[in-house]
mmCIF file of the N, C-alpha and C atoms, coordinates in Angstrom:
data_MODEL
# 
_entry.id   MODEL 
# 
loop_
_atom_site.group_PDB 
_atom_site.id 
_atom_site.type_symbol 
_atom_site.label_atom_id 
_atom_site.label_alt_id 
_atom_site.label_comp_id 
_atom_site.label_asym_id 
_atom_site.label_entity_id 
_atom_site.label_seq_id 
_atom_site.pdbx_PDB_ins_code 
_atom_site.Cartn_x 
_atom_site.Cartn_y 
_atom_site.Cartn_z 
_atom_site.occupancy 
_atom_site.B_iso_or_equiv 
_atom_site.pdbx_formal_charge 
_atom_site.auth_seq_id 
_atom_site.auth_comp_id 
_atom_site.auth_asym_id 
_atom_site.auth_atom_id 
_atom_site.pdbx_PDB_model_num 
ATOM 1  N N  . UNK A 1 1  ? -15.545 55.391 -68.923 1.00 0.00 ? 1  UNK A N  1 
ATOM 2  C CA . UNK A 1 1  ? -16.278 56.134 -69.971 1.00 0.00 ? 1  UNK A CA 1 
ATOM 3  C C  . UNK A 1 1  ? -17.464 56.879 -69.345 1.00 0.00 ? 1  UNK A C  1 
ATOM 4  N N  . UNK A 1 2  ? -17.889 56.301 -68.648 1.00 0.00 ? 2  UNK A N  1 
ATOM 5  C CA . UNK A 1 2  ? -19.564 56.814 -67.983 1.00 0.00 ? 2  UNK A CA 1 
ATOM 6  C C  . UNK A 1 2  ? -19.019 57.920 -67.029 1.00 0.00 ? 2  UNK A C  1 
ATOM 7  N N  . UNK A 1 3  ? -18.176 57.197 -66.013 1.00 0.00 ? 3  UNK A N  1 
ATOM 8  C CA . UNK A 1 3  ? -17.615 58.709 -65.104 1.00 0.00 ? 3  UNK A CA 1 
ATOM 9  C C  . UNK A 1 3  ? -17.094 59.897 -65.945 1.00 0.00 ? 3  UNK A C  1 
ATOM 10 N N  . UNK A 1 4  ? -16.311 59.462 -67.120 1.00 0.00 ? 4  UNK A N  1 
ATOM 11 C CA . UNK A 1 4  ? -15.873 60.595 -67.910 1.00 0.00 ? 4  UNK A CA 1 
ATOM 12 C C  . UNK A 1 4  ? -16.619 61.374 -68.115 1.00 0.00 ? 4  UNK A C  1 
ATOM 13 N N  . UNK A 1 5  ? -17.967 60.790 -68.954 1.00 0.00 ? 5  UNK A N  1 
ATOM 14 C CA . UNK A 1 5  ? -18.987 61.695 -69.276 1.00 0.00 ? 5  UNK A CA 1 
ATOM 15 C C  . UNK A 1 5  ? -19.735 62.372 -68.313 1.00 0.00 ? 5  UNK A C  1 
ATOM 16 N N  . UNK A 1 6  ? -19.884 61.815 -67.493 1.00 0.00 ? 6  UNK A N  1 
ATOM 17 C CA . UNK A 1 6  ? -20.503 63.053 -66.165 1.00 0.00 ? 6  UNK A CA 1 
ATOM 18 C C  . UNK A 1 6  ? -19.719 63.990 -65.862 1.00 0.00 ? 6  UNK A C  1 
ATOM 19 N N  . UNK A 1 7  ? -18.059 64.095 -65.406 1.00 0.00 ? 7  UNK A N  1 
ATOM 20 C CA . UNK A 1 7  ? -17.355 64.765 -65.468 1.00 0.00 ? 7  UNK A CA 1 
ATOM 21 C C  . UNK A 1 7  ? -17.902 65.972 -66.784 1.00 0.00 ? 7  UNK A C  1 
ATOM 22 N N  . UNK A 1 8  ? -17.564 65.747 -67.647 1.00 0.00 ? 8  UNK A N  1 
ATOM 23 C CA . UNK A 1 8  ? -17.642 66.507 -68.675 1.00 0.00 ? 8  UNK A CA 1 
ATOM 24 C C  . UNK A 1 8  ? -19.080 67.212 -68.846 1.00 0.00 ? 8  UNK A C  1 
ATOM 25 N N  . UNK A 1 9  ? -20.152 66.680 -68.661 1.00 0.00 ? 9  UNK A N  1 
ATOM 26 C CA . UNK A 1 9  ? -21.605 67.095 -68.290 1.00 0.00 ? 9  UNK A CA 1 
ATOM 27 C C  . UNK A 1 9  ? -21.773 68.148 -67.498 1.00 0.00 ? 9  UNK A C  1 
ATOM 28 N N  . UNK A 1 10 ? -21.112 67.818 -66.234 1.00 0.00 ? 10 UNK A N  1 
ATOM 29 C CA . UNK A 1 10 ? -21.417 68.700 -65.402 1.00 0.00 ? 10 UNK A CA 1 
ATOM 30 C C  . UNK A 1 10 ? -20.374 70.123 -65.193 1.00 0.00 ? 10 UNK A C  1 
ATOM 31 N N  . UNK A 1 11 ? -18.893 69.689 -65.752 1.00 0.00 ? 11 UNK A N  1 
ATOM 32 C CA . UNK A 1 11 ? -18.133 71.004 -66.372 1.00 0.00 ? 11 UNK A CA 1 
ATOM 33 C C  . UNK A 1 11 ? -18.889 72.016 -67.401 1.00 0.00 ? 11 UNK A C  1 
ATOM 34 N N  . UNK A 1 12 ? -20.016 71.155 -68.419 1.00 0.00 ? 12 UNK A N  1 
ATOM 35 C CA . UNK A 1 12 ? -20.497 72.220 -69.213 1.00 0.00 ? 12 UNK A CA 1 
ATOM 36 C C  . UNK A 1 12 ? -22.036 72.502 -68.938 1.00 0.00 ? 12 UNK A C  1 
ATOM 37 N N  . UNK A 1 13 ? -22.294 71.948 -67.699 1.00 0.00 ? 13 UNK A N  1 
ATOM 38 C CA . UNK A 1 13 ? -23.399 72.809 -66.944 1.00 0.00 ? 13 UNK A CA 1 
ATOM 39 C C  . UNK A 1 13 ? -23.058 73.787 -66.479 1.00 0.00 ? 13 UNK A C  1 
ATOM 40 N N  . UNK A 1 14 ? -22.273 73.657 -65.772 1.00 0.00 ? 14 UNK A N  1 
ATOM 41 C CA . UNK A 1 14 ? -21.658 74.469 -65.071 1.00 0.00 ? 14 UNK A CA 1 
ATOM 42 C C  . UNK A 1 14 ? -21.090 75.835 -65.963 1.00 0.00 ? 14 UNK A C  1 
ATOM 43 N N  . UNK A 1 15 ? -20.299 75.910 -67.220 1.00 0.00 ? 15 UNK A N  1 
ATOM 44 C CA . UNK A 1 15 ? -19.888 76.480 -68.130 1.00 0.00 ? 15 UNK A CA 1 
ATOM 45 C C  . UNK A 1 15 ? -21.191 77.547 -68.565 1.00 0.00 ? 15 UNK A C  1 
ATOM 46 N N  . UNK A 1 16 ? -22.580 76.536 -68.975 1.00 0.00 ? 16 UNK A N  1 
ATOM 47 C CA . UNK A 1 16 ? -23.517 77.427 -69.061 1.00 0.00 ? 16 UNK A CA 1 
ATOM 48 C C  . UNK A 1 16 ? -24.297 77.957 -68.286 1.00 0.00 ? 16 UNK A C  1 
ATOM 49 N N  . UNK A 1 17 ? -24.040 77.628 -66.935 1.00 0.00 ? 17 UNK A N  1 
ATOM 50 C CA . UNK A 1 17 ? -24.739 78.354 -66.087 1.00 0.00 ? 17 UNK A CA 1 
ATOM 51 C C  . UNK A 1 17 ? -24.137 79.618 -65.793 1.00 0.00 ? 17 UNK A C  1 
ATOM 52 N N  . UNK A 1 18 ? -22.552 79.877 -65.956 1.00 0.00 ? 18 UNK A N  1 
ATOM 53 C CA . UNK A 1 18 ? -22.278 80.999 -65.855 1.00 0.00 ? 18 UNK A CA 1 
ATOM 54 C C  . UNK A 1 18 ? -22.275 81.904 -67.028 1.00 0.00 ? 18 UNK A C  1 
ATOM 55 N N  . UNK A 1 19 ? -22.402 81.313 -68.597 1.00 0.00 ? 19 UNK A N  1 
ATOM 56 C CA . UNK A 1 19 ? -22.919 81.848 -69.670 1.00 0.00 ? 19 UNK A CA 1 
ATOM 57 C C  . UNK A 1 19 ? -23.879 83.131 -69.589 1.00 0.00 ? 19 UNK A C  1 
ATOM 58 N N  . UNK A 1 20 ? -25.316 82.315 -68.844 1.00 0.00 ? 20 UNK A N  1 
ATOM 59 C CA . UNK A 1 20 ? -26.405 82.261 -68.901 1.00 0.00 ? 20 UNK A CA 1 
ATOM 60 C C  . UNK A 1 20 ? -26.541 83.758 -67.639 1.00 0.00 ? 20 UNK A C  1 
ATOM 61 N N  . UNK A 1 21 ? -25.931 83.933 -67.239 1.00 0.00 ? 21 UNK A N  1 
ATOM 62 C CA . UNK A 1 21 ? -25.458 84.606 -66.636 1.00 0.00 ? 21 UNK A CA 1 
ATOM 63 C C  . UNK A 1 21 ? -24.598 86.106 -66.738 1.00 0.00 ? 21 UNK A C  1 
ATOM 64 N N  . UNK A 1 22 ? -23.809 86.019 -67.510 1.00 0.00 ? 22 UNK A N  1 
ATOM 65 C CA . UNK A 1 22 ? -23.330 86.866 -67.862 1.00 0.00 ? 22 UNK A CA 1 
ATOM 66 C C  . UNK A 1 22 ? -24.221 87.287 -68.947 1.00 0.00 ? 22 UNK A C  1 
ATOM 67 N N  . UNK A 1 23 ? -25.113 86.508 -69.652 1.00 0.00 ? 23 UNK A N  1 
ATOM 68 C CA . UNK A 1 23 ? -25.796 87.060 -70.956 1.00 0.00 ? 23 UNK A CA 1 
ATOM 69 C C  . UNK A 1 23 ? -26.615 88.075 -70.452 1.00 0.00 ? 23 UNK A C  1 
ATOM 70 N N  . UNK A 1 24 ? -27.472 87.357 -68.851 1.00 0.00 ? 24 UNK A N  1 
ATOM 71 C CA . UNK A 1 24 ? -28.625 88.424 -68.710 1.00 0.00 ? 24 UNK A CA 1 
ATOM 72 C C  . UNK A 1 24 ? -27.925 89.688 -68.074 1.00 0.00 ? 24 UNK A C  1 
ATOM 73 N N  . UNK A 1 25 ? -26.759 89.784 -67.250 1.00 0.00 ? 25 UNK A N  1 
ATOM 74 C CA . UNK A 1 25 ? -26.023 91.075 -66.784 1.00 0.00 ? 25 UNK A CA 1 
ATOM 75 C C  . UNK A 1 25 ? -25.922 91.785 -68.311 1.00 0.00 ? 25 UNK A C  1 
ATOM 76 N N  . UNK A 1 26 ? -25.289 91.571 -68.594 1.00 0.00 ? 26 UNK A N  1 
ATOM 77 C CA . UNK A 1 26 ? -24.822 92.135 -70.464 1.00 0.00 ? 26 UNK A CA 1 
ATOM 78 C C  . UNK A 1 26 ? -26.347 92.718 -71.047 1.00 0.00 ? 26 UNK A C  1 
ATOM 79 N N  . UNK A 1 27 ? -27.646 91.767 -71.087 1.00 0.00 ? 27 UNK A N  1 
ATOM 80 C CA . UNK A 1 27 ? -28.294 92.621 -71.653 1.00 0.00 ? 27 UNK A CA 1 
ATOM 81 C C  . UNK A 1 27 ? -29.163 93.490 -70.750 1.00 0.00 ? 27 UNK A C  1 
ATOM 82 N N  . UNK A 1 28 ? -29.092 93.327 -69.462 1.00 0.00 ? 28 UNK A N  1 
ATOM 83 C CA . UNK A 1 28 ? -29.797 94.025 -68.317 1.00 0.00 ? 28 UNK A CA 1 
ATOM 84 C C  . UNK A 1 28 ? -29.296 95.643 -68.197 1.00 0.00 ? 28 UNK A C  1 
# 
């Protein structure tokens, strides 16, 4: 359960770090 959740944590860090990313290209 605990490894799961890090797994999954760090897939949607990861997810928003490239978000976060494309948001500021897009409004730049």
């Amino acid at each position: 359960m605990m490894r799961q959740r890090e797994k999954i944590t760090r897939r949607v860090n990861g997810k928003n770090a490239a978000l976060s990313a494309g948001n500021g290209k897009e409004k730049g």
